[in-house]
mmCIF file as gemmi writes it, N, C-alpha and C atoms, coordinates in Angstrom:
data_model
loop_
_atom_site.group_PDB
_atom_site.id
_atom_site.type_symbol
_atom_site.label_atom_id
_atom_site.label_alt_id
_atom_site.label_comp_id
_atom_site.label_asym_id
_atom_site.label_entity_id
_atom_site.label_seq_id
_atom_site.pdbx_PDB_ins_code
_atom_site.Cartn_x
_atom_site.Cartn_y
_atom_site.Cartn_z
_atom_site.occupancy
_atom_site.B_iso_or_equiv
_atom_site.pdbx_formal_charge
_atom_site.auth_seq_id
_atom_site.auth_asym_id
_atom_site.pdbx_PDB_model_num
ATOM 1 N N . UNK Axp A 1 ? 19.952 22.15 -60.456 1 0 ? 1 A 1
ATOM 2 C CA . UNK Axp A 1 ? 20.648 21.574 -59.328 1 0 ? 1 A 1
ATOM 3 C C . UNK Axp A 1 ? 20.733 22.542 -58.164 1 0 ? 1 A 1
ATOM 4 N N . UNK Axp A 2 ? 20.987 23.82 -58.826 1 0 ? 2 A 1
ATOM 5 C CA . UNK Axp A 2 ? 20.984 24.766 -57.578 1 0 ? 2 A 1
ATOM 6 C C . UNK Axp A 2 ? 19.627 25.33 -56.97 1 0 ? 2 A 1
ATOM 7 N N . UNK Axp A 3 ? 18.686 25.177 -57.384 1 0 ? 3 A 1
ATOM 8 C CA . UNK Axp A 3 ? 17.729 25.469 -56.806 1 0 ? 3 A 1
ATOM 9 C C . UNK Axp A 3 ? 17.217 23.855 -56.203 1 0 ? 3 A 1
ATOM 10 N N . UNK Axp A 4 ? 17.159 23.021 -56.22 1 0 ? 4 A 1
ATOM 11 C CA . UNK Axp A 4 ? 17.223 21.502 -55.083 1 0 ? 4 A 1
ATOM 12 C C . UNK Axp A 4 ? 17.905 21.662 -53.887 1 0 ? 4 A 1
ATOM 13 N N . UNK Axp A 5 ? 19.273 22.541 -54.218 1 0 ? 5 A 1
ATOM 14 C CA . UNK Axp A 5 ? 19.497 22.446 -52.773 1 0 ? 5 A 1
ATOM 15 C C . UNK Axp A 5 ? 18.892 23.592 -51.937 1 0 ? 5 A 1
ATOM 16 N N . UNK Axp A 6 ? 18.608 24.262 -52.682 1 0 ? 6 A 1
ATOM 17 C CA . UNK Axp A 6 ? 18.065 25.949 -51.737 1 0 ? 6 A 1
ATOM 18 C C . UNK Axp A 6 ? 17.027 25.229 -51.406 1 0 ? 6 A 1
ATOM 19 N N . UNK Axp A 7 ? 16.215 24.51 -52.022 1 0 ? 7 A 1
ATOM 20 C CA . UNK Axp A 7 ? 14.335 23.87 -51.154 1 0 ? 7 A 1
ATOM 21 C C . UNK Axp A 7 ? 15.358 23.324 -49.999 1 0 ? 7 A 1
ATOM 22 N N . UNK Axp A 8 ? 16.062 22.11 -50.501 1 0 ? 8 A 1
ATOM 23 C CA . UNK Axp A 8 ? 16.031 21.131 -49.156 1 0 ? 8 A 1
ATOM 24 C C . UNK Axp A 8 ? 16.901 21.925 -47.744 1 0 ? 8 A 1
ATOM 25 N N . UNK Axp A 9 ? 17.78 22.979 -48.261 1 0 ? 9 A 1
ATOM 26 C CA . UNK Axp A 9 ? 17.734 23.908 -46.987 1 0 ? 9 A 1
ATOM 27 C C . UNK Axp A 9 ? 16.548 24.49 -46.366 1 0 ? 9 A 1
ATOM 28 N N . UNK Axp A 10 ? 15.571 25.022 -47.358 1 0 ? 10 A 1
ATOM 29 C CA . UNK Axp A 10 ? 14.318 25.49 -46.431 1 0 ? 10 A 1
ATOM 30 C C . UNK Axp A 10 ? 13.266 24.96 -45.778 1 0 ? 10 A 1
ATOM 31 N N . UNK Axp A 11 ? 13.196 23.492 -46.549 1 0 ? 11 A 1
ATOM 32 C CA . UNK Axp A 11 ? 12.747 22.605 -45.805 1 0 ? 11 A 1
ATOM 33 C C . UNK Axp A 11 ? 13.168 22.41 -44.364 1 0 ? 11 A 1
ATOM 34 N N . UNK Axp A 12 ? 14.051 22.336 -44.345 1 0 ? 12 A 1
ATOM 35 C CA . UNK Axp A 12 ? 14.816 21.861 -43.037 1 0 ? 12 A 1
ATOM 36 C C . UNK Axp A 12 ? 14.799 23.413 -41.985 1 0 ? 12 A 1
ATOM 37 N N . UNK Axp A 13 ? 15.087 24.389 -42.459 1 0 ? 13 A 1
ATOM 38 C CA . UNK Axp A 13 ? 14.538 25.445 -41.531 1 0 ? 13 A 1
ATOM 39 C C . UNK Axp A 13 ? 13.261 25.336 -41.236 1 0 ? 13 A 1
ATOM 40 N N . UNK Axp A 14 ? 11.833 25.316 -42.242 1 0 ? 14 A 1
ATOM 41 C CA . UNK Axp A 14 ? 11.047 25.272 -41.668 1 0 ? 14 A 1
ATOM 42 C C . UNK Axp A 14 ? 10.813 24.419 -41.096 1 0 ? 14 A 1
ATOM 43 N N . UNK Axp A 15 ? 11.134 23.061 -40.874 1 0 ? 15 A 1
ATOM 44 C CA . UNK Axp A 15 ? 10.721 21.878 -40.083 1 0 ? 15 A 1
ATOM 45 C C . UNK Axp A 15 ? 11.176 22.264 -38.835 1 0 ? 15 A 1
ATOM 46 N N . UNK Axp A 16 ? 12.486 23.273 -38.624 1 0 ? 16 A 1
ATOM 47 C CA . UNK Axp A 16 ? 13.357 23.634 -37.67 1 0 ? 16 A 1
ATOM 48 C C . UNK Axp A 16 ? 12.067 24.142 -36.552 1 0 ? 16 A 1
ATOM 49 N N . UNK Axp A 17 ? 11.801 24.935 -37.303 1 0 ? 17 A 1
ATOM 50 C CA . UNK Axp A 17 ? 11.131 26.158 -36.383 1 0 ? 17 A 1
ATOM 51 C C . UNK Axp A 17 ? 9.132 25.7 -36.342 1 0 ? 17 A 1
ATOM 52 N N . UNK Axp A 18 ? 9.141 24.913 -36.729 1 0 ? 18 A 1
ATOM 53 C CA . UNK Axp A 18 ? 7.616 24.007 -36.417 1 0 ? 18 A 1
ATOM 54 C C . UNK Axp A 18 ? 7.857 23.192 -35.123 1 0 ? 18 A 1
ATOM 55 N N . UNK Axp A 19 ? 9.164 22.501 -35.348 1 0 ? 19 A 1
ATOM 56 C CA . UNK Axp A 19 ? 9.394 21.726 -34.126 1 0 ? 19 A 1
ATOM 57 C C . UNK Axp A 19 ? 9.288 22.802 -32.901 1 0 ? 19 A 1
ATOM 58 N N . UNK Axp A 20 ? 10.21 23.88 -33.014 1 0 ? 20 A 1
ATOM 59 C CA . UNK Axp A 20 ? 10.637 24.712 -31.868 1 0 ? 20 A 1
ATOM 60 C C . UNK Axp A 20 ? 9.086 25.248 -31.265 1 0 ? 20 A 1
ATOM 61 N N . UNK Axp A 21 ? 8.012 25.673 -32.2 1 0 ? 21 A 1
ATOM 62 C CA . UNK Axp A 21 ? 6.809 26.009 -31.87 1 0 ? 21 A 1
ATOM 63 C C . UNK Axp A 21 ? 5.803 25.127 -31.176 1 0 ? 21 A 1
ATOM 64 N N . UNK Axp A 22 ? 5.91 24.167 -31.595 1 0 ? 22 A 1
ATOM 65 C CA . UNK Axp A 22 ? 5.751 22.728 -31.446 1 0 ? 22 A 1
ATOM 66 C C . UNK Axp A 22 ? 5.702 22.23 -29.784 1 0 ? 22 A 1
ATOM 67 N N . UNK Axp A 23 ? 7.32 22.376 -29.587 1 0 ? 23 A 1
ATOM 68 C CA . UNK Axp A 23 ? 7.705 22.165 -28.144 1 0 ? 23 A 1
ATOM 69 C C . UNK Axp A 23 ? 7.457 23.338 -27.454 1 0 ? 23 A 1
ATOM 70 N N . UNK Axp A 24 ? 7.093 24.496 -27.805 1 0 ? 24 A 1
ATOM 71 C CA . UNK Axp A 24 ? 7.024 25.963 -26.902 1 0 ? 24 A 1
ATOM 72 C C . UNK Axp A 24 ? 5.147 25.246 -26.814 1 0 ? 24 A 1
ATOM 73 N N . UNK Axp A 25 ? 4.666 24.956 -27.583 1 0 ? 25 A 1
ATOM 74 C CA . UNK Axp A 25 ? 3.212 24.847 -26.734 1 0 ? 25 A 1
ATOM 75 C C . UNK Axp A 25 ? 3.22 23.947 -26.374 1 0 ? 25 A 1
ATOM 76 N N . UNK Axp A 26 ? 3.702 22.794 -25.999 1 0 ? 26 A 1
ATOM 77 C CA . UNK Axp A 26 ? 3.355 21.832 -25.233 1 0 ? 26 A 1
ATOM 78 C C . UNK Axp A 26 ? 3.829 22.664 -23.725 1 0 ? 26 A 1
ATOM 79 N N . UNK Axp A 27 ? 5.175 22.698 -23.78 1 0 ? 27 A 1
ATOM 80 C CA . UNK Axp A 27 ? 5.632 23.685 -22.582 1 0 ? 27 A 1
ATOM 81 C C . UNK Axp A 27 ? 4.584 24.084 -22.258 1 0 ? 27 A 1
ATOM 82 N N . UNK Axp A 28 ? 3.92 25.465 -22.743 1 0 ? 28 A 1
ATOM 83 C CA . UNK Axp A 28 ? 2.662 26.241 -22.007 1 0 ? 28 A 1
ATOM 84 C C . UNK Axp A 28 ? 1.695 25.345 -21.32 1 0 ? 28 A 1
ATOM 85 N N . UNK Axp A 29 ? 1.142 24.483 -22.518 1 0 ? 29 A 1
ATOM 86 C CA . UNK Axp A 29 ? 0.433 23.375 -21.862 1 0 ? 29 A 1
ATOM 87 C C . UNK Axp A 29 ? 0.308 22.842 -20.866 1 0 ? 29 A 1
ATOM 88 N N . UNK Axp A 30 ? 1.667 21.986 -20.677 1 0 ? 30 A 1
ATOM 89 C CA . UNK Axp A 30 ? 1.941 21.651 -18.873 1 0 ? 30 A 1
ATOM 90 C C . UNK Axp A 30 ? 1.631 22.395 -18.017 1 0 ? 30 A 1
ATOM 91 N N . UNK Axp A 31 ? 1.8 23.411 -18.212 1 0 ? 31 A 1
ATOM 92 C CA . UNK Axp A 31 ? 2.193 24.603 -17.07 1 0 ? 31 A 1
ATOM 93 C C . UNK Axp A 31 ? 0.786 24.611 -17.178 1 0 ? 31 A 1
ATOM 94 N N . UNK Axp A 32 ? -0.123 24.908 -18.092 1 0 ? 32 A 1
ATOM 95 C CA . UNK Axp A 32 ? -1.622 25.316 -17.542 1 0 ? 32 A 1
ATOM 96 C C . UNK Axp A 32 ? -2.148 23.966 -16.509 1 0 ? 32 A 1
ATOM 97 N N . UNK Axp A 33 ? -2.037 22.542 -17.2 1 0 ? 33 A 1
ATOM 98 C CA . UNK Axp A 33 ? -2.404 21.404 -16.403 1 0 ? 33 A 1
ATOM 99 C C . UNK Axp A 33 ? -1.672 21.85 -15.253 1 0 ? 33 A 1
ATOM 100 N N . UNK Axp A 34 ? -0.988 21.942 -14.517 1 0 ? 34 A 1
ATOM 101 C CA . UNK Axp A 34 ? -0.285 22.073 -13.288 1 0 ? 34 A 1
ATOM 102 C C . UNK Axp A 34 ? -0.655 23.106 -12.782 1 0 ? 34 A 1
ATOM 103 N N . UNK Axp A 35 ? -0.757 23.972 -13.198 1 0 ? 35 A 1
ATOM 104 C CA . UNK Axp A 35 ? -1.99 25.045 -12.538 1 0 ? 35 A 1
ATOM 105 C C . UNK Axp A 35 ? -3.554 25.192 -12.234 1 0 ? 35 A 1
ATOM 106 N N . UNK Axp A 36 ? -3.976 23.88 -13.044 1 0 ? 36 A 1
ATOM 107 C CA . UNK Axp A 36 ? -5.478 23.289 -12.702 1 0 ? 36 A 1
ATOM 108 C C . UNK Axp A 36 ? -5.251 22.529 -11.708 1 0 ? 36 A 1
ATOM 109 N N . UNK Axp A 37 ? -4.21 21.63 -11.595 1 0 ? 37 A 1
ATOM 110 C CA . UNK Axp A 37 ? -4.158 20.574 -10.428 1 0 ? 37 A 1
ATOM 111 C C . UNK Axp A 37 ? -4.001 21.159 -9.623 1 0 ? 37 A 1
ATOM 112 N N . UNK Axp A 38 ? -2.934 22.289 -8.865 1 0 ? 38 A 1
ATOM 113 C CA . UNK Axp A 38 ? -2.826 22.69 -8.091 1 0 ? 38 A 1
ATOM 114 C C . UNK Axp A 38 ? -3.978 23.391 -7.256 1 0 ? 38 A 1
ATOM 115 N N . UNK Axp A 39 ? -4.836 24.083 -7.676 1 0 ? 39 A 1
ATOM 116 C CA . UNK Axp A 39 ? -6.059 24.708 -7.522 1 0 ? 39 A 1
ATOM 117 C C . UNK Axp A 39 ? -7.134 23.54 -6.99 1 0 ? 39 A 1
ATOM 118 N N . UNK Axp A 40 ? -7.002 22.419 -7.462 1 0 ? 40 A 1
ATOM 119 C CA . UNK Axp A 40 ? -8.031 21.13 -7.44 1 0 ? 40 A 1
ATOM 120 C C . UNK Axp A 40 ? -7.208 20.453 -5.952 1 0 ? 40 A 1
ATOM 121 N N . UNK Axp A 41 ? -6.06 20.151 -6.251 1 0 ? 41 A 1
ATOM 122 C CA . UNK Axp A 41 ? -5.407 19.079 -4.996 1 0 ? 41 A 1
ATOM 123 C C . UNK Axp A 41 ? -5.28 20.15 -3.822 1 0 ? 41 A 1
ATOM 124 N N . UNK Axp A 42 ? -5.989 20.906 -3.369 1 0 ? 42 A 1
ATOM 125 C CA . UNK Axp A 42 ? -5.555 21.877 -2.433 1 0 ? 42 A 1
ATOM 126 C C . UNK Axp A 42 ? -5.947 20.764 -0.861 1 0 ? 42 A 1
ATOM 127 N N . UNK Axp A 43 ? -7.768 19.762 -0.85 1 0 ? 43 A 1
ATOM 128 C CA . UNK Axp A 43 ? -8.058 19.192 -0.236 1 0 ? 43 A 1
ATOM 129 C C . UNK Axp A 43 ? -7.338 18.033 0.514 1 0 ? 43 A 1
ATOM 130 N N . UNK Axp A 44 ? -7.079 17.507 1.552 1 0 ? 44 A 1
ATOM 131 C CA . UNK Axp A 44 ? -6.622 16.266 1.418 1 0 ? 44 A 1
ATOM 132 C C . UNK Axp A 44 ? -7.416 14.961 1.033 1 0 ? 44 A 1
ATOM 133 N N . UNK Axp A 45 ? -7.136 14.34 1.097 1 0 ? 45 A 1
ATOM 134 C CA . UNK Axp A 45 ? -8.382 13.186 0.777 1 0 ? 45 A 1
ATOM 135 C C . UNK Axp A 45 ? -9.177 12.779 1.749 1 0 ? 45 A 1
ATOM 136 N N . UNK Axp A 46 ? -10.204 12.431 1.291 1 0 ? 46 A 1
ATOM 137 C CA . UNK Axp A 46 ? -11.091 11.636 2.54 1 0 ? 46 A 1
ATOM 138 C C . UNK Axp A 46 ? -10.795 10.83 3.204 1 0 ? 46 A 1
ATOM 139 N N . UNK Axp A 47 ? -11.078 10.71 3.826 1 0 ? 47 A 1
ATOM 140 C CA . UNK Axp A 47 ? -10.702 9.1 5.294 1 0 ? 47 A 1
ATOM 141 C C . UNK Axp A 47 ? -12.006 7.799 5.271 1 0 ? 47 A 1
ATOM 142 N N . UNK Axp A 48 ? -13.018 9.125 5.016 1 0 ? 48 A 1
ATOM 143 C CA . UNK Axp A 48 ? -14.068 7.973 4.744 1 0 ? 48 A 1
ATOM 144 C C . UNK Axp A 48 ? -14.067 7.372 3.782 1 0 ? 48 A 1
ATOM 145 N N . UNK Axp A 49 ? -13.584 8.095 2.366 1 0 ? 49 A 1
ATOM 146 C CA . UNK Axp A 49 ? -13.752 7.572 0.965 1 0 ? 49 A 1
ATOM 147 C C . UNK Axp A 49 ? -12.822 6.59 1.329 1 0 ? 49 A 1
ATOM 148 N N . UNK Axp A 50 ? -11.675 7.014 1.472 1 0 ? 50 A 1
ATOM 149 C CA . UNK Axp A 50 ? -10.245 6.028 1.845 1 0 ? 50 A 1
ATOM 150 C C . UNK Axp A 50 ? -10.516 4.882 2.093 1 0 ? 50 A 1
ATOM 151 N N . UNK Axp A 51 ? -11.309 4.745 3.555 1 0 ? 51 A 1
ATOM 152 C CA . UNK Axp A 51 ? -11.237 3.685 3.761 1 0 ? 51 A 1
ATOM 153 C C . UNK Axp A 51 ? -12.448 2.622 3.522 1 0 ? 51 A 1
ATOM 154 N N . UNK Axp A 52 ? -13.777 3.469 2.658 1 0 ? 52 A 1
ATOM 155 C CA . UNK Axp A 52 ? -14.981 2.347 1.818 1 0 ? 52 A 1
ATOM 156 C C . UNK Axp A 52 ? -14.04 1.996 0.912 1 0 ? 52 A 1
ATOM 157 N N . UNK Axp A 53 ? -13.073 3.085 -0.18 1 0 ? 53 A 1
ATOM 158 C CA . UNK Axp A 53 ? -12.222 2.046 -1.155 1 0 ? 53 A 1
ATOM 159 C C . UNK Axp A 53 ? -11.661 0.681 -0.688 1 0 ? 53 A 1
ATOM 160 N N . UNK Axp A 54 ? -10.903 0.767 0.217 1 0 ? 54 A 1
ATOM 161 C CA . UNK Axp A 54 ? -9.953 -0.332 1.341 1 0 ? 54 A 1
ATOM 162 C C . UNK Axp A 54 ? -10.761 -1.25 1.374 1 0 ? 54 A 1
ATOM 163 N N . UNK Axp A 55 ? -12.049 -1.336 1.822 1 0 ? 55 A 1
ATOM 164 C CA . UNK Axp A 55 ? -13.069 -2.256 2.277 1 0 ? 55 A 1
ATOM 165 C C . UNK Axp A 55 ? -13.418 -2.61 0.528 1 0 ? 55 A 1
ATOM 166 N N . UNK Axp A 56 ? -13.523 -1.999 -0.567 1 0 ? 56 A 1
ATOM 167 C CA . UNK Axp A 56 ? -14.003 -2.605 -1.975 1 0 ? 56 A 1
ATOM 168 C C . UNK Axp A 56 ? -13.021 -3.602 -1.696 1 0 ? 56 A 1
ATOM 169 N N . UNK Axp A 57 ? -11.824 -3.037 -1.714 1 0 ? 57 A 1
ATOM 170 C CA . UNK Axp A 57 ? -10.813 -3.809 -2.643 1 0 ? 57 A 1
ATOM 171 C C . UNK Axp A 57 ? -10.648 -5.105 -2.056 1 0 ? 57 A 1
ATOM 172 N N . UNK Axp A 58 ? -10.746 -5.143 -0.798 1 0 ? 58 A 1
ATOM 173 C CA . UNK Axp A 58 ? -10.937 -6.093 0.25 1 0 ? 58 A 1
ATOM 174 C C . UNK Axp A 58 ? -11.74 -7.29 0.241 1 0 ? 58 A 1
ATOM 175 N N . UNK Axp A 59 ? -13.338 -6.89 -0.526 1 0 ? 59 A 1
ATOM 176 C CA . UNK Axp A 59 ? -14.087 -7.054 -0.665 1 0 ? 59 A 1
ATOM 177 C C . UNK Axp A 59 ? -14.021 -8.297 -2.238 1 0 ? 59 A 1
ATOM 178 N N . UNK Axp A 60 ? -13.878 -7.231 -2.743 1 0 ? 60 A 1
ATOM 179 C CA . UNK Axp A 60 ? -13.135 -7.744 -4.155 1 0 ? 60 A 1
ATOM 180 C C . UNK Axp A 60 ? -12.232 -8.743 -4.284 1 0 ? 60 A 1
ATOM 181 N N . UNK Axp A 61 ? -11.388 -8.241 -3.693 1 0 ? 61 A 1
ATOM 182 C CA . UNK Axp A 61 ? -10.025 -9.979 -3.566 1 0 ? 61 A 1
ATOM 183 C C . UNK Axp A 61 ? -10.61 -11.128 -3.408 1 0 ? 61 A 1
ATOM 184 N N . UNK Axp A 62 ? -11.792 -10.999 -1.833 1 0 ? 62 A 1
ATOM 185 C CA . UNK Axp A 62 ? -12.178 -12.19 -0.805 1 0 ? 62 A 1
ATOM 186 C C . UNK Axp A 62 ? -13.014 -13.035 -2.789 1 0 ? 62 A 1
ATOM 187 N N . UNK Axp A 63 ? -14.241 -11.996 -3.309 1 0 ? 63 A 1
ATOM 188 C CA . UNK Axp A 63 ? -14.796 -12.681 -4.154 1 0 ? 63 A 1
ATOM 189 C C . UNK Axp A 63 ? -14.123 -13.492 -5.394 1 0 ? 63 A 1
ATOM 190 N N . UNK Axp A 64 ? -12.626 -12.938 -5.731 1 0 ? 64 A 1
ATOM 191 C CA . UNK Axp A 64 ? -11.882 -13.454 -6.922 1 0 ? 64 A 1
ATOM 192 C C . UNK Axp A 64 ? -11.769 -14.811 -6.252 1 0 ? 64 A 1
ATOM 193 N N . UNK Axp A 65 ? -11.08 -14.971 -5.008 1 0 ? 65 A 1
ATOM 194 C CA . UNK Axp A 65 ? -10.619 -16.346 -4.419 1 0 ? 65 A 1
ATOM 195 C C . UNK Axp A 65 ? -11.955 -17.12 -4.2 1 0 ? 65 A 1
ATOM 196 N N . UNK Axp A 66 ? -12.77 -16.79 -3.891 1 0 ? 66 A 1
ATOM 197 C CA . UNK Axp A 66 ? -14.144 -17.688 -3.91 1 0 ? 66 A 1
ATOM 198 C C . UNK Axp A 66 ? -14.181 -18.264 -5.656 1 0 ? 66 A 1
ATOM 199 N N . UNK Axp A 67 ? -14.114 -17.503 -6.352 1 0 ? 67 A 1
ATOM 200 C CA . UNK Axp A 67 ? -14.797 -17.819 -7.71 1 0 ? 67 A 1
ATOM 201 C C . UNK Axp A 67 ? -13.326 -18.648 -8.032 1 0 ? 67 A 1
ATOM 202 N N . UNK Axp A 68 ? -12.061 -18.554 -7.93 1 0 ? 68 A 1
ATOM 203 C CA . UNK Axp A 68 ? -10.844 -19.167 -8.186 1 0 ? 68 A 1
ATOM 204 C C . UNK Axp A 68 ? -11.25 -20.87 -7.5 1 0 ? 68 A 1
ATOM 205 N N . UNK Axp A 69 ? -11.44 -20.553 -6.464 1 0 ? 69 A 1
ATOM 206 C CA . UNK Axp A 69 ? -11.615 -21.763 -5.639 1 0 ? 69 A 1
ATOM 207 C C . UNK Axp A 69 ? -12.781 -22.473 -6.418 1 0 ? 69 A 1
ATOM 208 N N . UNK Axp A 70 ? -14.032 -21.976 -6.766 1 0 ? 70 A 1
ATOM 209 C CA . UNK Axp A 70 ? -15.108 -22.55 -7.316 1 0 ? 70 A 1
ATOM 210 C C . UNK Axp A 70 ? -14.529 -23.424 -8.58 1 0 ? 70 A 1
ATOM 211 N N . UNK Axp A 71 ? -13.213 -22.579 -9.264 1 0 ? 71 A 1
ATOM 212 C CA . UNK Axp A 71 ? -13.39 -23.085 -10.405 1 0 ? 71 A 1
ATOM 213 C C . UNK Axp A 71 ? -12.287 -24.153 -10.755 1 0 ? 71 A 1
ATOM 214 N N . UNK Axp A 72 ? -11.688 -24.108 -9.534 1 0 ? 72 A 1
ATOM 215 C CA . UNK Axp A 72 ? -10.481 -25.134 -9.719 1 0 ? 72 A 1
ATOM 216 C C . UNK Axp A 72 ? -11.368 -26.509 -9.021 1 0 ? 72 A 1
ATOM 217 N N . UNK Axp A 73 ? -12.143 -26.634 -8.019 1 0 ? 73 A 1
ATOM 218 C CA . UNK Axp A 73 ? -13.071 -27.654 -7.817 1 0 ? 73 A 1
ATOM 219 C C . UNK Axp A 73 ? -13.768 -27.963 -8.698 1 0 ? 73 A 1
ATOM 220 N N . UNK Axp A 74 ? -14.769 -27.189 -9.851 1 0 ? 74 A 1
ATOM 221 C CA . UNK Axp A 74 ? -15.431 -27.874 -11.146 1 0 ? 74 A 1
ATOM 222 C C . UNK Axp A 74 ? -13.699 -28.207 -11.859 1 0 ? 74 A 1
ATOM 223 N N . UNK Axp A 75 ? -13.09 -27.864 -12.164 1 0 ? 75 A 1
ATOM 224 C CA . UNK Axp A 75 ? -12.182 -28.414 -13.035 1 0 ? 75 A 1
ATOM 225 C C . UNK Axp A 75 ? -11.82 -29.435 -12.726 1 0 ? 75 A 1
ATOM 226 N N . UNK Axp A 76 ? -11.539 -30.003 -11.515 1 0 ? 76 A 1
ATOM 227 C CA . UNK Axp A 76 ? -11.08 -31.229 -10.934 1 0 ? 76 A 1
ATOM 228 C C . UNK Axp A 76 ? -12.474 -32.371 -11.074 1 0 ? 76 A 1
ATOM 229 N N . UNK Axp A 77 ? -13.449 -32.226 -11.162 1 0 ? 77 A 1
ATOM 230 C CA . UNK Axp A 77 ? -14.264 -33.303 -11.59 1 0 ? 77 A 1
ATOM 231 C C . UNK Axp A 77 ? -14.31 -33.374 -13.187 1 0 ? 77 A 1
């Protein structure tokens, strides 16, 4: 009996201190991603890219409502 409880205390320390290691590298982690981004987002964005995206999406909508429209007219016959 007395040695059951000495495991399930050490269990529980070591789970203690896996977690704590656990969360200390994710910590580091972030911090490296945020130090890649920072180095990367230094540019602002394009104006040209900006605004060919604007014109896709634009582009894109006009064709959903064509094909919406197409298909609510075959449905109605």
């Amino acid at each position: 009996m007395v040695t059951g409880a000495a495991q399930r205390g050490r269990g529980r320390w070591k789970r203690a201190k896996s977690r704590r290691k656990l969360e200390r590298v994710a910590k580091n982690q972030g911090r490296n991603a945020m130090a890649r981004n920072e180095s990367v987002g230094g540019d602002p964005p394009d104006k040209l890219l900006l605004s060919a995206l604007k014109y896709w999406e634009v582009e894109r909508d006009l064709i959903e409502e064509r094909l919406a429209t197409m298909r609510s007219a075959t449905a109605a016959f």
